[in-house]
C-alpha positions, 0 to 999 in steps of 0.5 A, spaced: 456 060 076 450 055 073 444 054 078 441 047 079 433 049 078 430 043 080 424 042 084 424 035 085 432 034 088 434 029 093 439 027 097 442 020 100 448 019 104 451 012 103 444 010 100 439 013 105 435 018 102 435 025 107 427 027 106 428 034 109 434 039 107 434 046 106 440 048 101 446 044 097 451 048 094 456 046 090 463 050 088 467 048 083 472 051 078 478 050 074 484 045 077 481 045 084 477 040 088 470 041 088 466 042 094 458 042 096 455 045 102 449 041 105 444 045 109 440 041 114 433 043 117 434 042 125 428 044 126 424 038 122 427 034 129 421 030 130 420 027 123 422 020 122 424 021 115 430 026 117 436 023 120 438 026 127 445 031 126 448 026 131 449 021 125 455 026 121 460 024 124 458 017 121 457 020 114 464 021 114 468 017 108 460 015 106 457 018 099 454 023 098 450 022 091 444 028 089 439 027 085 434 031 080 427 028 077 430 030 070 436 026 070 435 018 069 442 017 073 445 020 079 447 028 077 452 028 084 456 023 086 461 025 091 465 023 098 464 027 105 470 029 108 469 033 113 461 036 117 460 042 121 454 043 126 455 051 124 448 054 126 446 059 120 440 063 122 
């Protein structure tokens, strides 16, 4: 499995910038769909910057496109299909 190793990662969904996140895995292999796992920080609540969890059921069906400082055009353009509120500890 490739790593994106980029200190300079961001995130929007349908074209909102998310300023905090914890984690982005994508899992992708041969003659499969791909999906990726966004791993919000909770505890960032009060900063203005990062949306409120009770936005993602509004992020269904919107774009989801990742961005490296490497890269000049989006590196991830994809479609949110499902979310889940899974606490990870």
């Amino acid at each position: 499995m490739g790593e994106l190793i980029d200190k300079k990662t961001s995130v929007s969904i349908d074209g909102r910038r998310l300023f905090a996140f914890k984690s982005f895995e994508l899992k992708q292999s041969l003659n499969t769909h791909h999906s990726f796992e966004l791993v919000i920080d909770i505890e960032t609540g009060a900063n203005r910057y990062v949306h409120d969890l009770k936005d993602r059921a509004a992020w269904l069906g919107k774009p989801l496109t990742l961005y490296t400082s490497s890269a000049r055009k989006p590196t991830l353009l994809n479609v949110i299909i499902s979310s889940s509120d899974t606490d990870i500890v």
